[in-house]
C-alpha positions as CSV (number, residue, x, y, z in Angstrom):
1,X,-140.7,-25.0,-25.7
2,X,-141.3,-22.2,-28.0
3,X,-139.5,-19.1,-27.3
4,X,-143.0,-17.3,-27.2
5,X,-144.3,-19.6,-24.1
6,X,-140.4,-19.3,-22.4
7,X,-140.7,-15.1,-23.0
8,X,-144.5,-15.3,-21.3
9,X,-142.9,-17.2,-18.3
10,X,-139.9,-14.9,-18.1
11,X,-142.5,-12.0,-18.0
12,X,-144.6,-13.5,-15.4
13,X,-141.7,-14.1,-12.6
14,X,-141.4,-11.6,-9.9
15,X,-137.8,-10.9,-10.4
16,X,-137.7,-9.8,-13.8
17,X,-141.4,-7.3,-12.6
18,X,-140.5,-4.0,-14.3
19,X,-138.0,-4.7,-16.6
20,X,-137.2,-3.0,-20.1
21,X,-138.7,-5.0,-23.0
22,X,-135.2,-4.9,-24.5
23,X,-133.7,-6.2,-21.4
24,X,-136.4,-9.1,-21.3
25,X,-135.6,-9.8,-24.8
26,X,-131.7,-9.9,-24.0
27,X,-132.4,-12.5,-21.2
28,X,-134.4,-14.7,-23.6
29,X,-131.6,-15.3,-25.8
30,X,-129.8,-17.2,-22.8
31,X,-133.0,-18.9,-21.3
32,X,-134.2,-22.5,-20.9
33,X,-136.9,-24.4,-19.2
34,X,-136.0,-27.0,-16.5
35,X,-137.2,-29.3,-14.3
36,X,-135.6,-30.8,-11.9
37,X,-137.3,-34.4,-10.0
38,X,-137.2,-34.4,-5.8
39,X,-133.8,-34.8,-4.2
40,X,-131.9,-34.2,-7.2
41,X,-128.7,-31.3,-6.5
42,X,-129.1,-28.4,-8.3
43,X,-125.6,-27.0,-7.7
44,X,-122.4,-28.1,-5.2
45,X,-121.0,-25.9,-3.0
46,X,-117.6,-25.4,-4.7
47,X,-118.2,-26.1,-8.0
48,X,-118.3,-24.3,-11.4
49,X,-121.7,-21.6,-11.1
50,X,-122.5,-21.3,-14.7
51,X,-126.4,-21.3,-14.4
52,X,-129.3,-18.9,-12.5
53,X,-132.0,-20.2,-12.1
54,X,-135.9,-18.3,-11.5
55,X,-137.8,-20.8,-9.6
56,X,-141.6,-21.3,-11.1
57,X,-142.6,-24.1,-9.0
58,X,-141.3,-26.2,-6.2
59,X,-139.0,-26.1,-3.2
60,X,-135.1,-25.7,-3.8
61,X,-133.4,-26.0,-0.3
62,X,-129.8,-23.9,0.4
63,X,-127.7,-26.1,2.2
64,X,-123.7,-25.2,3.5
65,X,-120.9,-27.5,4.6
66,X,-119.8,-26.2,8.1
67,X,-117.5,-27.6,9.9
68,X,-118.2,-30.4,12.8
69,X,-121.8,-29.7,12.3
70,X,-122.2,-31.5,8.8
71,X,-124.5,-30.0,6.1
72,X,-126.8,-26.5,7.3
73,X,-129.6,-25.9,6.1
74,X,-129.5,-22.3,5.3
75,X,-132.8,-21.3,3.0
76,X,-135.2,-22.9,1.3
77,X,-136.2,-21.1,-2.0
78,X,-139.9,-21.5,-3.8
79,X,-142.2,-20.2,-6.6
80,X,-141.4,-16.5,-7.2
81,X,-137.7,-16.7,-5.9
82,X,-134.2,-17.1,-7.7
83,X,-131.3,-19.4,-7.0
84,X,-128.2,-18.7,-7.6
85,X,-126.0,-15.5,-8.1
86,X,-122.7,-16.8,-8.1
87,X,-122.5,-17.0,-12.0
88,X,-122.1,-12.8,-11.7
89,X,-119.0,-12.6,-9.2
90,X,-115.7,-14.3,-10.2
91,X,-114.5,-16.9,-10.2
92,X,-117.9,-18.3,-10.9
93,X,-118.0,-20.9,-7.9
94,X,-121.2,-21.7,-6.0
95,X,-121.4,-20.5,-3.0
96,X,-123.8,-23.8,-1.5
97,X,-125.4,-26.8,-2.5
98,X,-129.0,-26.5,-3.7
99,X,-131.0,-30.1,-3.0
100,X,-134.3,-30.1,-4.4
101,X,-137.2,-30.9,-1.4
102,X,-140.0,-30.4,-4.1
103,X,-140.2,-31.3,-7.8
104,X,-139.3,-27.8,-9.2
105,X,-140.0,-26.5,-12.9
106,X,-137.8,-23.3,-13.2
107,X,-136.0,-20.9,-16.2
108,X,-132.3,-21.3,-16.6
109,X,-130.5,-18.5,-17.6
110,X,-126.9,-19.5,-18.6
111,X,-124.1,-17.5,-16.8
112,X,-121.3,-17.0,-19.6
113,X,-124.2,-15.9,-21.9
114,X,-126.0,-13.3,-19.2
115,X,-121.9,-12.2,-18.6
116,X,-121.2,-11.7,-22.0
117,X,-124.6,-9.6,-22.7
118,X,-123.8,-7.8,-19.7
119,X,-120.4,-6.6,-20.9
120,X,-121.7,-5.6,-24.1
121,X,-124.8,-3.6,-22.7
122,X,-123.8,-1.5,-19.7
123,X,-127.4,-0.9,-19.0
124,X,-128.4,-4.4,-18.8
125,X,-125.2,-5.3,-17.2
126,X,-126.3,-3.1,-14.1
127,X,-130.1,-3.9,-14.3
128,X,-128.7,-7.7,-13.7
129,X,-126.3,-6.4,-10.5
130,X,-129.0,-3.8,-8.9
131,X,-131.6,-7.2,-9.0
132,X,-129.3,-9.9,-8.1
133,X,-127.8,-7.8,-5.1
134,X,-130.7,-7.8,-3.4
135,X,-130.7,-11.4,-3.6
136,X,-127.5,-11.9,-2.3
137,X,-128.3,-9.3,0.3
138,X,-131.3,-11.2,1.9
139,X,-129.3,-14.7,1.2
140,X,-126.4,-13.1,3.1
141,X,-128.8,-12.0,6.2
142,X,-130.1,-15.8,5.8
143,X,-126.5,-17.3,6.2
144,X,-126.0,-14.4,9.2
145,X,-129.0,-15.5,11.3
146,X,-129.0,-19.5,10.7
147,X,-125.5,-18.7,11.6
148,X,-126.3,-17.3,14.9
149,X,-128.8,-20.2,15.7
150,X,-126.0,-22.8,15.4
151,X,-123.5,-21.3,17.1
152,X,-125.4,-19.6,20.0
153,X,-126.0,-15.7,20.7
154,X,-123.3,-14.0,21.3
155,X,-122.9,-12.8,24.7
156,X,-124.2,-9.2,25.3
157,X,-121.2,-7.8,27.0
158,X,-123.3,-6.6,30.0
159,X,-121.8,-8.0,33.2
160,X,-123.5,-7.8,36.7
């Protein structure tokens, strides 16, 4: 894919809406085009996080290992989403397993690339944390309230 095409699909993903031209230009120099075919793993819980990945089409399901209950379903990400910020935060080490429900066409932005600009370009380096915390923020409340549904609601304390 010309870099051309891969800079008009960066542009047109909601995540990157707003950013710098400079910026978009910085994340081209780590970017590739991807597909990945139905029931393929993206990622393993565990392992080496060295990709991100902004989904363009398909269905990317977020799955966790918890104990005596087997794999959880936690999320499942689509068009217009990312997955995967565990290539910011050390030690680099995803965070679940990502199991492709729907044939999915995405961008991959290498991790040690995106770290490396980010050191080197404090302003980039935060644009990158401001956007991917959000992420993690709404994955987080995800985890928090799949969670509760597997484990029951807590108890409200009142007694009568």
């Amino acid at each position: 894919m010309e870099k051309d095409d891969l800079s008009e699909l960066l542009k047109q993903h909601p995540f990157l809406t707003g950013i710098s031209e400079e910026h978009m230009q910085t994340l081209l120099g780590c970017a590739s085009n991807v597909r990945f075919p139905e029931g393929s793993l993206i990622m393993h819980e565990g392992q080496v996080a060295n990709k991100f990945f902004l989904i363009r089409t398909g269905r990317v399901a977020l799955e966790m290992q918890v104990t005596g209950k087997g794999d959880l379903r936690i999320q499942t990400v689509g068009p217009g989403e990312i997955l995967g910020w565990s290539w910011l935060i050390s030690p680099y080490r995803w965070h679940f397993t990502g199991v492709v429900v729907l044939e999915t066409r995405a961008i991959a932005l290498d991790g040690e690339c995106l770290r490396n600009k980010c050191e080197k370009d404090p302003a980039f380096g935060y644009e990158m944390l401001k956007r991917n915390a959000q992420v993690m923020e709404r994955r987080l409340e995800a985890t928090r309230l799949q969670l509760l549904d597997v484990y029951g609601m807590p108890q409200s304390g009142v007694t009568q």
